[in-house]
ZABA-32338 format. One line per field, with one value per residue: x, y, z of N, C-alpha, C in turn; residue in three letters; residue number from 1. Coordinates in steps of 0.2 Angstrom, whole numbers, plus 5000, padded with zeros to 4 digits. Layout:
<recs>
nxx	[X,...]
nyy	[Y,...]
nzz	[Z,...]
caxx	[X,...]
cayy	[Y,...]
cazz	[Z,...]
cxx	[X,...]
cyy	[Y,...]
czz	[Z,...]
residuo	[Ala,...]
num	[NUM,...]
</recs>
This chain:
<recs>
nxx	[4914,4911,4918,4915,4919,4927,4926,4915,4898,4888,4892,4892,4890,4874,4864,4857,4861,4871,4889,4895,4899,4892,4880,4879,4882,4872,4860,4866,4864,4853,4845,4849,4862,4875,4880,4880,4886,4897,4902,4902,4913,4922,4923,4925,4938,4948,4956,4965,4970,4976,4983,4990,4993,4987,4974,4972,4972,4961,4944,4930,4922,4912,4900,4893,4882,4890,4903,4917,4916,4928,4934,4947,4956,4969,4977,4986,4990,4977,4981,4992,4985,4974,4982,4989,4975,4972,4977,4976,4961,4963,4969,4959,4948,4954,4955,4943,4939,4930,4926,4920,4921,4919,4921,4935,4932,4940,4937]
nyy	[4977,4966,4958,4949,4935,4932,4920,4916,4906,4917,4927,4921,4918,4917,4905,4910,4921,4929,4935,4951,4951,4938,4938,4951,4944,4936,4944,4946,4936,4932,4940,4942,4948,4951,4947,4956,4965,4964,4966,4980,4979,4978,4986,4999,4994,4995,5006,5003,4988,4988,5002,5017,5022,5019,5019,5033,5032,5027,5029,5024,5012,4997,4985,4972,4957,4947,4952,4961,4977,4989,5007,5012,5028,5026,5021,5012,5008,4998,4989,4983,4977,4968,4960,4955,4948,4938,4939,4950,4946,4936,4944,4952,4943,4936,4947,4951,4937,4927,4918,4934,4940,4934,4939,4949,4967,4976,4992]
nzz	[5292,5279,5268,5253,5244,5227,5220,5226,5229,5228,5219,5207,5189,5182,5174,5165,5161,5148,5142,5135,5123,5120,5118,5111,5099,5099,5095,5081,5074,5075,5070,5058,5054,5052,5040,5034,5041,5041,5027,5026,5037,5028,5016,5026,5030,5020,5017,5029,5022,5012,5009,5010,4999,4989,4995,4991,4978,4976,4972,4975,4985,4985,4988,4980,4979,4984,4978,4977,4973,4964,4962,4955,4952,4944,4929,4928,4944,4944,4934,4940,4953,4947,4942,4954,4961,4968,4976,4983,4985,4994,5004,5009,5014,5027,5033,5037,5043,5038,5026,5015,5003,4985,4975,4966,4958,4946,4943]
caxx	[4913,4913,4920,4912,4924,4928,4925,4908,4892,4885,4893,4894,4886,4867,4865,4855,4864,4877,4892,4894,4902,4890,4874,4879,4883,4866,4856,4867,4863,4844,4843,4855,4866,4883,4886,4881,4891,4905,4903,4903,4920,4929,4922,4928,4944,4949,4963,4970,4971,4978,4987,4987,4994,4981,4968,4973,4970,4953,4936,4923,4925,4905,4898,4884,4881,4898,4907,4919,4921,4934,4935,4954,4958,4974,4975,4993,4987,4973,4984,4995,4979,4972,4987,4987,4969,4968,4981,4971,4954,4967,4969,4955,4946,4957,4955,4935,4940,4927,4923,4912,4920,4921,4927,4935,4932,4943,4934]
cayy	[4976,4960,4956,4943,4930,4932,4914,4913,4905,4921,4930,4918,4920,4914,4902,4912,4927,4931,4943,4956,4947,4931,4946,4955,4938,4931,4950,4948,4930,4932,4945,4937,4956,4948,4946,4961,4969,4958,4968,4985,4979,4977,4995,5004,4995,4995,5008,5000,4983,4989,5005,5023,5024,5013,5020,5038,5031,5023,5034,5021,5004,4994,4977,4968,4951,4945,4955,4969,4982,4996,5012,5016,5035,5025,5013,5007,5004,4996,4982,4979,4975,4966,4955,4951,4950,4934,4941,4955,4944,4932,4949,4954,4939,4935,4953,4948,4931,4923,4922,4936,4943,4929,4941,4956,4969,4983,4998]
cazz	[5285,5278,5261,5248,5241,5221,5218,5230,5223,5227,5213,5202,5182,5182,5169,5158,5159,5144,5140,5130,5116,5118,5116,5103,5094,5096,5092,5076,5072,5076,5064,5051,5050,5053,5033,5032,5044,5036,5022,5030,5039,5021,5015,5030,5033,5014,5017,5032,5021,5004,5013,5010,4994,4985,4992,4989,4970,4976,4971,4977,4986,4987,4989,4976,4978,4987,4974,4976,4967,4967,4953,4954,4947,4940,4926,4930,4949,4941,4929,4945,4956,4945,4942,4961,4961,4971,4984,4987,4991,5001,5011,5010,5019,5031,5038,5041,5045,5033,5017,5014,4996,4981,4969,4967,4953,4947,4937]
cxx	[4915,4913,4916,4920,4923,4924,4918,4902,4888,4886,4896,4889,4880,4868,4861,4856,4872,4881,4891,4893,4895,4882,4876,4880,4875,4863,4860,4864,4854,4841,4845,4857,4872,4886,4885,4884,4898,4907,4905,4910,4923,4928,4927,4937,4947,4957,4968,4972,4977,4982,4985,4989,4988,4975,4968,4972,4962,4949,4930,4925,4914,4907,4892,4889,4889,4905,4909,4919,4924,4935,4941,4951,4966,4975,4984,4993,4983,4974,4988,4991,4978,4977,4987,4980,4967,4971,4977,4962,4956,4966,4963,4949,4948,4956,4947,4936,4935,4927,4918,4913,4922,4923,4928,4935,4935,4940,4939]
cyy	[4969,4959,4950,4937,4932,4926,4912,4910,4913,4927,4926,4919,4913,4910,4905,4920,4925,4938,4945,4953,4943,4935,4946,4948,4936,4935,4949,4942,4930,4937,4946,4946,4953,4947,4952,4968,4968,4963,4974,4986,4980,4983,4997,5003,4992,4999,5004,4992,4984,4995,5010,5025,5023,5017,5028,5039,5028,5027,5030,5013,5002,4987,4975,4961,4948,4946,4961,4971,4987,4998,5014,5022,5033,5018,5009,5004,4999,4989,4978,4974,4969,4959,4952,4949,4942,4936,4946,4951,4940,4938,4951,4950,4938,4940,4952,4942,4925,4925,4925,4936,4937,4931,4948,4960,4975,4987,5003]
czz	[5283,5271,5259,5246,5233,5218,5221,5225,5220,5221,5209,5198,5185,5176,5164,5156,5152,5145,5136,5126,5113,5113,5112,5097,5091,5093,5083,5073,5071,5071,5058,5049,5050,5045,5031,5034,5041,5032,5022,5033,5035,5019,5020,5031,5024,5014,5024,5029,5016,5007,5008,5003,4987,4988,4992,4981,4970,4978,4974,4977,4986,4986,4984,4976,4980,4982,4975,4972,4967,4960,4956,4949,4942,4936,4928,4936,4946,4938,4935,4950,4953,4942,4948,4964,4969,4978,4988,4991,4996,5007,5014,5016,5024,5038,5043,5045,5043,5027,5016,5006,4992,4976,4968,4960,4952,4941,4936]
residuo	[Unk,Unk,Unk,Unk,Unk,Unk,Unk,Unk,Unk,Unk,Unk,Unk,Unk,Unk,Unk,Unk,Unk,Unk,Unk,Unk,Unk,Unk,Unk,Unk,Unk,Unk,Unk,Unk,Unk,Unk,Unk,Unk,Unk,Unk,Unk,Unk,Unk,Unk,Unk,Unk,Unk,Unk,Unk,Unk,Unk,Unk,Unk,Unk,Unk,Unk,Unk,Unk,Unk,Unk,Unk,Unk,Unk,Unk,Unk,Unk,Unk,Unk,Unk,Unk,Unk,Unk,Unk,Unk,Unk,Unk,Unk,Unk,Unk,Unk,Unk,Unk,Unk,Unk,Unk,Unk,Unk,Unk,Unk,Unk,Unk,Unk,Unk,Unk,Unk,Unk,Unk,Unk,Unk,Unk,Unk,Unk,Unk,Unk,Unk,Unk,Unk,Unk,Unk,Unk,Unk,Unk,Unk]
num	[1,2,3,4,5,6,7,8,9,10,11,12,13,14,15,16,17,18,19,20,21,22,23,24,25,26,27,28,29,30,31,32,33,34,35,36,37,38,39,40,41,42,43,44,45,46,47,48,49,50,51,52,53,54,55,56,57,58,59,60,61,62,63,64,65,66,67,68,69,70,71,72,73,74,75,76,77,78,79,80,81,82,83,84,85,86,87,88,89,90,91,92,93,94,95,96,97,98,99,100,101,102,103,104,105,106,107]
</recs>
């Protein structure tokens, strides 16, 4: 039995082979979904950002035109929010790690 070396040419990356990561990047970028997937990210992880309390008050999170919007069921949630409005889209970027959202709206 003869083993290969780890480090041989023979199993060395091709150069026009990619990884997973590099792939999926470019499929996103070639089909411009990546802001929209963005946007996807912020919906879905809304209670992991803001926490269980907040969104046990949240009826409906969406996206128009790089605008959130969130319909709170409580208006005193709602005056607090909207007093840290910009801490919230601080948080809220940071989680995507670009700016997808420029403004956040509380109904």
């Amino acid at each position: 039995m003869v083993l290969k070396k780890y480090n041989s040419p023979e199993n060395s990356r091709k150069a026009d082979v990619l990884t997973l990561q590099e792939g999926i990047t470019a499929l996103l970028k070639a089909y411009r979904l990546q802001g929209k997937l963005n946007e996807t990210m912020v919906v879905s992880s809304w209670e992991r950002i803001m926490g269980k309390a907040v969104a046990l008050k949240t009826q409906e999170v969406y996206i128009s035109q790089g605008k959130l919007f969130v319909r709170l069921s409580s208006a005193p949630l709602k005056h607090e929010l909207v007093m840290a409005k910009t801490r919230v889209l601080d948080l809220i970027n940071s989680e995507v790690g670009e700016k997808v959202i420029k403004e956040v709206v509380f109904l």
